[in-house]
C-alpha positions in Angstrom: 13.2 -3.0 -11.2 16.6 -1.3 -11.5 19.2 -3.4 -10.3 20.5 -2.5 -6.7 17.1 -2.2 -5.4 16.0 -4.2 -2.5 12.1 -5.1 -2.2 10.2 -5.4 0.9 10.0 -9.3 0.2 13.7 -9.4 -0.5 14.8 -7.8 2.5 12.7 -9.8 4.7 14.2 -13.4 3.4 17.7 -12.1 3.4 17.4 -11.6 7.0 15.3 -15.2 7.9 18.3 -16.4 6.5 21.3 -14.6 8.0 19.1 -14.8 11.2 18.1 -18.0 12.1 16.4 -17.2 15.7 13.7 -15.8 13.6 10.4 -17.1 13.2 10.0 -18.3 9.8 6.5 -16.9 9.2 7.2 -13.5 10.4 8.3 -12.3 7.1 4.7 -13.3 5.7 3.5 -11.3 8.7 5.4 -8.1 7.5 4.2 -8.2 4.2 0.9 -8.6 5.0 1.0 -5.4 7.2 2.5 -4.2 4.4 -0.5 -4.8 2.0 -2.8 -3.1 4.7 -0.5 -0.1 5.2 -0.9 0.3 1.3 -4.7 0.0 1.5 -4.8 3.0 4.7 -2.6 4.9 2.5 -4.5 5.1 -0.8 -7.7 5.8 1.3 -5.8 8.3 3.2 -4.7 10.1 0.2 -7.9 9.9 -1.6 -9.0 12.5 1.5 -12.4 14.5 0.4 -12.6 12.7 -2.5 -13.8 9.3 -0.5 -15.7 10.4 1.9 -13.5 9.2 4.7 -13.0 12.4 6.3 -14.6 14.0 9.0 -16.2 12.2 12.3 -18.2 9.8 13.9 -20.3 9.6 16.6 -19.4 6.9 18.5 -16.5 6.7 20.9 -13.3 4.1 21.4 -12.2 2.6 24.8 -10.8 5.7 25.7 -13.9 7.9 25.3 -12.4 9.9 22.1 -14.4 10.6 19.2 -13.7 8.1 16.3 -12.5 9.5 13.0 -14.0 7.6 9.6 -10.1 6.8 9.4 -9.9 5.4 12.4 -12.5 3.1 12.0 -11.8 1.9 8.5 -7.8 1.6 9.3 -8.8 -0.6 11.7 -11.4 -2.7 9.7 -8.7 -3.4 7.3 -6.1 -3.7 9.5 -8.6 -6.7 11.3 -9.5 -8.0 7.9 -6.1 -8.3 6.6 -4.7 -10.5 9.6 -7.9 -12.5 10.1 -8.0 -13.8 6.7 -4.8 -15.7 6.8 -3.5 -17.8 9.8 -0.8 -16.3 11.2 -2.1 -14.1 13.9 -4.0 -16.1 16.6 -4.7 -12.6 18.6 -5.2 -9.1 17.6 -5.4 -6.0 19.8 -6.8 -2.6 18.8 -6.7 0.6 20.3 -9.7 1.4 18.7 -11.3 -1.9 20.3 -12.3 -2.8 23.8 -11.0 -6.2 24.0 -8.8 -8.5 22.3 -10.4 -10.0 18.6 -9.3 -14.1 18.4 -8.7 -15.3 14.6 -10.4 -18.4 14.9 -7.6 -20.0 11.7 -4.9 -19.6 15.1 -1.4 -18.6 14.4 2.2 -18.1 15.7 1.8 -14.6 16.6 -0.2 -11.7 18.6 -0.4 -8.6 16.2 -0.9 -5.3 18.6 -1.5 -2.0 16.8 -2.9 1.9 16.4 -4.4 2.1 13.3 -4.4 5.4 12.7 -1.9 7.4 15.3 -2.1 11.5 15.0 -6.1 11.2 13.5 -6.7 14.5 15.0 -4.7 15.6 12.2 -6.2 13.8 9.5 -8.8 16.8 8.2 -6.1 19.5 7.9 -3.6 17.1 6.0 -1.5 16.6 8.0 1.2 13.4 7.9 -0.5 10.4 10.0 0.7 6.7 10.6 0.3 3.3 12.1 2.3 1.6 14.6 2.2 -1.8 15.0 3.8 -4.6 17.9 4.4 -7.8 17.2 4.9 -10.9 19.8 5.2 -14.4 19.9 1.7 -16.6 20.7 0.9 -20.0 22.5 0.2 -22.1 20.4 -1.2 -24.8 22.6 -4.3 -22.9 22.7 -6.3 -19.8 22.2 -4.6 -16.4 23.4 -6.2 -14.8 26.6 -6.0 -11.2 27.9 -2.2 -12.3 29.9 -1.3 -13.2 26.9 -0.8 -9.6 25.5 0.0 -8.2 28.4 4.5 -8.9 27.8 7.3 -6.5 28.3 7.8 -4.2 25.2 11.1 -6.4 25.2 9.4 -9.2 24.7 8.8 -8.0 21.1 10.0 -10.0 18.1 9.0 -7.2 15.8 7.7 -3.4 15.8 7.4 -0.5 13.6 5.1 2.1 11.8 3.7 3.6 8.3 3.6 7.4 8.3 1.1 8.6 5.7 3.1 11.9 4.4 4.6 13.4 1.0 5.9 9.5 1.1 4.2 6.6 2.7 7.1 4.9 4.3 7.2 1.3 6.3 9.9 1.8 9.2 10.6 -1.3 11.5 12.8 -3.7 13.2 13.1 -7.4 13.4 15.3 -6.8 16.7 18.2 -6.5 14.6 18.4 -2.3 13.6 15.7 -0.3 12.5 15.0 -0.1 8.6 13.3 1.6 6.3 11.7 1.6 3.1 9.4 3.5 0.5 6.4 2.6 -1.3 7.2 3.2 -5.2 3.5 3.5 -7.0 4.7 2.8 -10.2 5.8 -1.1 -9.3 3.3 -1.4 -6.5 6.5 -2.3 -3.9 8.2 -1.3 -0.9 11.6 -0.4 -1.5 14.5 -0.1 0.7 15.7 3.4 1.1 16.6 3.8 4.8 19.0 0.7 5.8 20.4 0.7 9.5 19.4 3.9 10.7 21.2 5.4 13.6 19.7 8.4 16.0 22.3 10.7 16.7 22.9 10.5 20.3 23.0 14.2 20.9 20.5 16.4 19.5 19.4 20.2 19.5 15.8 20.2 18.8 12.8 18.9 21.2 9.3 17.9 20.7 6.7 18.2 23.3 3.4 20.3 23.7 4.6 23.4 25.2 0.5 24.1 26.2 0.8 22.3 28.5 3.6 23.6 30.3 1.9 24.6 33.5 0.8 20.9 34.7 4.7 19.3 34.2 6.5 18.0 36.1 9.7 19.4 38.0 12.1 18.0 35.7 10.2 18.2 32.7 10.1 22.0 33.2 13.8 22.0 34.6 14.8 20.7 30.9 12.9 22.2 28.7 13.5 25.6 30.5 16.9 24.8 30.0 16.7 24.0 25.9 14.6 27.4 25.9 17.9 29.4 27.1 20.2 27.6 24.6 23.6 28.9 24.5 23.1 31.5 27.6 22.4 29.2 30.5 24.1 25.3 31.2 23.4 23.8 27.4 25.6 26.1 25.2 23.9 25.9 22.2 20.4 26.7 20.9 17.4 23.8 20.3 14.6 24.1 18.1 11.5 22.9 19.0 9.1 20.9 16.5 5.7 19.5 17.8 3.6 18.2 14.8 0.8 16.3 17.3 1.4 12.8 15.6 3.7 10.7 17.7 4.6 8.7 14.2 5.7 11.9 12.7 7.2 13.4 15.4 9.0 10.3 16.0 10.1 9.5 12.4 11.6 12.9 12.2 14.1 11.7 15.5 14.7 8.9 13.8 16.1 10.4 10.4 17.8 12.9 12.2 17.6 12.8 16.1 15.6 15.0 18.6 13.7 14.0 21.8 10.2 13.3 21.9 8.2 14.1 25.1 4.7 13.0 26.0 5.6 13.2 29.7 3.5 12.8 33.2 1.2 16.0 33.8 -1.3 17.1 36.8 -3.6 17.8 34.1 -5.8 15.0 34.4 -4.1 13.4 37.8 -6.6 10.3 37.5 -4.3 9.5 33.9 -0.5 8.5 35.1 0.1 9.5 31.5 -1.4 10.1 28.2 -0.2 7.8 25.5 -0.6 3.8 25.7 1.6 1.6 26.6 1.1 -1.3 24.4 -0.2 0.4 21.1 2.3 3.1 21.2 5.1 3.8 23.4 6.2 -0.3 23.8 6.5 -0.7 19.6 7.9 2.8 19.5 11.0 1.9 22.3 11.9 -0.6 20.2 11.9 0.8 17.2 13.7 4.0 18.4 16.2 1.7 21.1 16.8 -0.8 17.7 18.2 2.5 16.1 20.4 3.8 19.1 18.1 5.4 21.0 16.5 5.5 24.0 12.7 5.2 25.6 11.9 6.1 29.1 8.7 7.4 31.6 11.4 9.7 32.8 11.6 6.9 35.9 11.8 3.6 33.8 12.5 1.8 30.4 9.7 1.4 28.5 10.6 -2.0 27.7 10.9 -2.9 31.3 7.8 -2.2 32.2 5.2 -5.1 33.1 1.5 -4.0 31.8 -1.0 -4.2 33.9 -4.1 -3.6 31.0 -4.6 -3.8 27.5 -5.1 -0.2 27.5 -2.8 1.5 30.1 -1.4 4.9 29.9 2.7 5.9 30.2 4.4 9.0 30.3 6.5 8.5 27.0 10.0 10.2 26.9 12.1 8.6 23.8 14.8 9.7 21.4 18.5 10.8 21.3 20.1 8.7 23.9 22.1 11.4 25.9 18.7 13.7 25.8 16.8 10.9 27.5 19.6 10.2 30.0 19.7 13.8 30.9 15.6 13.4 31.3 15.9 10.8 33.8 19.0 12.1 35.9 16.7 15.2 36.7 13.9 12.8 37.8 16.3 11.2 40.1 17.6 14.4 41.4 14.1 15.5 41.7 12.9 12.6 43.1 15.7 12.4 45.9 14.9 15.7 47.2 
């Protein structure tokens, strides 16, 4: 290993010890997602080859057909945590209920195995997004026990499965990240302290659906649409890939908004992307790095859950963009 280089393990007892507040097992915790995420990505990239693409016939919680890879990333995702005794509670989105690790341990792991899957059989980059909170130890966890604030979060972050597979998270401290080298088998740190910009020209969101926004929602992006000839003065891009991980990891290497927001197309769903698999570990990973994460008419990370599985409308990115987000729902509201 060249010198200079910081591994996964390094980095993760450098901050235990500058950090004391820190739970001393939760570096053991972060490698071992890390041995997981390695596993998902070498099945991943494997593609046709294994087997593993393609679906099944059964259905998760939320009635969607399961891909292979959403199954398997889940079974090793399960496996990994349950065979050590860190994690006394793990939640799935690909499971109805909460799984209890009979070994016990200081924490509740929280995750989405495989986030974008939809986009699994054309190639296209995929990730997994994890949350991670403290457990009472004085007994086994029960369903109140997962359902904290997103700022009650000691930990969050994500894999994406592209060109690289990268591990991108915080500790509550910034938001890091690092690349897995083949060769030596290790996650290396290439992505220290990153910062979203807190302006940005260039939006994400699924412009199909445009006729069942919102007011506001339709106020701004109208407005990013005109670019330089109407109120903005200046042109946006926009960039939609249909995985939040890699929509979200582009904001976070160079900024951009991200917007999964409240629609009439399905009124009996308040919005489409869950609260404590997705949009809680994704607030903080964004907000850790400068940003911001709203419903448009709330922090993320204020929000109180009410199930395991609930739904958000997820607006997050470029601080000023998400501001200007949410002072059109206030306007729009007030009238």
């Amino acid at each position: 290993m060249p010198a200079g280089r910081i591994k996964l393990s390094e980095y993760l007892s450098q901050q235990l010890a500058e950090h004391p507040s820190l739970h001393r097992d939760l570096g053991k915790l972060v490698l071992d997602l890390a041995k997981a995420v390695q596993e998902i990505a070498l099945l991943i990239s494997q593609g046709a080859l294994a087997g593993v693409l393609g679906s099944l016939e059964s259905q998760n919680v939320q009635g969607e057909t399961q891909k292979k890879l959403d199954v398997l990333s889940d079974e090793i995702l399960i496996q990994t945590l349950r065979s050590g005794s860190l994690v006394a509670g793990i939640a799935s989105e690909e499971n109805d209920e909460p799984i209890t690790n009979p070994k016990g341990g200081s924490f509740l792991c929280l995750f989405d195995p495989l986030d974008g899957s939809s986009n699994i059989d054309v190639n296209v980059s995929v990730g997994t997004i994890f949350a991670i909170y403290e457990a009472n130890q004085q007994r086994s966890p029960e369903l109140p026990d997962y359902l904290q604030t997103g700022r009650k979060q000691i930990a969050a972050g994500y894999a994406i499965y592209g060109p690289a597979t990268m591990l991108v998270f915080s500790l509550g401290n910034g938001t890091t990240g690092f690349t897995f080298e083949a060769a030596s088998g290790e996650f290396i740190l290439t992505h220290p302290k990153i910062q979203i910009p807190a302006d940005t020209s260039e939006f994400a969101i699924n412009t199909s659906n445009e006729r069942f926004w919102e007011e506001p929602v339709s106020r701004y992006i109208n407005e990013c649409k005109k670019g330089k000839t109407d109120v903005r003065g200046r042109d946006f891009n926009m960039r939609w890939i249909a995985s939040m991980v890699a929509d979200v990891h582009r904001i976070l290497m160079r900024g951009g908004i991200f917007m999964y927001p409240k629609d009439n197309k399905d009124p009996s769903k308040p919005g489409r992307l869950r609260l404590m698999y997705e949009a809680n570990p994704m607030s903080f990973v964004v907000e850790q790095a400068g940003g911001l994460g709203s419903t448009g008419r709330q922090r993320i990370l204020d929000i109180k859950p009410e199930s395991i599985h609930q739904r958000i409308p997820v607006i997050l990115g470029s601080k000023n963009e998400v501001e200007r987000v949410e002072q059109y729902h206030r306007e729009h509201d007030r009238a």
